[in-house]
C-alpha positions in Angstrom: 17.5 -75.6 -19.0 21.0 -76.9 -19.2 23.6 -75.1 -16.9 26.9 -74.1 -17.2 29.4 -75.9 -14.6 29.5 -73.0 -13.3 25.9 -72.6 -12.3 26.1 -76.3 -12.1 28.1 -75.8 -8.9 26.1 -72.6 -7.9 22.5 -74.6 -8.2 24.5 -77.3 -5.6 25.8 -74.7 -3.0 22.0 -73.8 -2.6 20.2 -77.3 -2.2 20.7 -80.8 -2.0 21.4 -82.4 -5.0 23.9 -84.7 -7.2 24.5 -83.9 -11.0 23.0 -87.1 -13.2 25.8 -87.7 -15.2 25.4 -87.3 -19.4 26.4 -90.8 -19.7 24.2 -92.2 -17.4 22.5 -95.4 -18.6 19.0 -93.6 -18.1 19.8 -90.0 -19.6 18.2 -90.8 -23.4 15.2 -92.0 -21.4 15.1 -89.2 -18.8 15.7 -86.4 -22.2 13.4 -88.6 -24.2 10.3 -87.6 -21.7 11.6 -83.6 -20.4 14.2 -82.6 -23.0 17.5 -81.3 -22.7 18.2 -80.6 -19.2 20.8 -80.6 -16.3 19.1 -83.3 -14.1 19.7 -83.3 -10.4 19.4 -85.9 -8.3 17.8 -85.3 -4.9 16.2 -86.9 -1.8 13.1 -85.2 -3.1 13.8 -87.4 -6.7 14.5 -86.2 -10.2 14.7 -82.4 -10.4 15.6 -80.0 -12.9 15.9 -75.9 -12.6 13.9 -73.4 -14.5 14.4 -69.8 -14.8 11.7 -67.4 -13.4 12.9 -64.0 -13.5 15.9 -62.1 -14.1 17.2 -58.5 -12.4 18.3 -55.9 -14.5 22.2 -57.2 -14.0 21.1 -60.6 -15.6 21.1 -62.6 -12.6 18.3 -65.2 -12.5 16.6 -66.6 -9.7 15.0 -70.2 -10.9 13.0 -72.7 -9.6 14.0 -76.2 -8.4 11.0 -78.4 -10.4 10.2 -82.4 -9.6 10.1 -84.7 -12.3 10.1 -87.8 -10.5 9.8 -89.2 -6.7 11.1 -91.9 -5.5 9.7 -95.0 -5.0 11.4 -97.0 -2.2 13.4 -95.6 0.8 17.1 -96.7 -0.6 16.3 -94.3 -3.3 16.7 -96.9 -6.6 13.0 -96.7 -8.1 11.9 -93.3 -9.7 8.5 -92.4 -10.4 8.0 -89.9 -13.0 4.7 -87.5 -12.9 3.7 -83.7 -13.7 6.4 -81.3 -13.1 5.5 -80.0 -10.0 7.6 -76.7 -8.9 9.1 -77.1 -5.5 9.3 -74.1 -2.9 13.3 -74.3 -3.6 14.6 -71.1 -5.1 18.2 -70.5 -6.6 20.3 -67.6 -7.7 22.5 -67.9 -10.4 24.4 -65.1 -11.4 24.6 -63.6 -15.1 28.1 -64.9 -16.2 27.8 -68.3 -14.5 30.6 -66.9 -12.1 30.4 -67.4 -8.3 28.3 -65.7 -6.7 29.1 -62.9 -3.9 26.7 -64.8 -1.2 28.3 -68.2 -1.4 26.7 -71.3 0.7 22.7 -71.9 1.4 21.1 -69.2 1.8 18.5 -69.9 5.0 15.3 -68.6 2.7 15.9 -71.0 0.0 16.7 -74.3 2.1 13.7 -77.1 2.0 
């Protein structure tokens, strides 16, 4: 699922994460295996965030799934495997706007 910036910034205020940049020397790699995403970069590895369920004002909570570990402490090596979903929920809210409840929410933290 790509994000908006908006929810860009939204998926970030909820877990620990950097954007991989478009022009990243490994994106046609990384979107050659899993597709067009918004790939976040974590101490948990390569991540990516997929929708599970929406309320009836459009907001969507979505999961944070793994792509990829890491292979060394200093975080340079990725492995990639399965996607395996993570316990890491987000909420992103139906026009990509900030949300009411801004910062980590203690239920969604890892």
């Amino acid at each position: 699922m790509r994000l908006s910036p908006a929810r860009v910034e939204q998926a970030l205020s909820q877990f620990e994460a950097q954007v991989l940049p478009e022009d990243h020397p490994s994106m046609a790699k990384i979107k050659g295996l899993w597709g067009d995403h918004t790939y976040f970069l974590a101490p948990n590895g390569l991540n990516i965030v997929e929708p599970i369920e929406r309320d009836d004002s459009g907001a969507e909570v979505a999961a944070v799934v793994n792509l990829a570990t890491w292979t060394d402490d200093s975080a340079t090596s990725l492995s990639p495997h399965a996607p395996q979903t993570t316990e890491v929920l987000v909420e992103l809210d139906a026009d990509g706007g900030a949300s009411e409840k801004p910062g980590v929410k203690p239920h969604l933290r890892h």
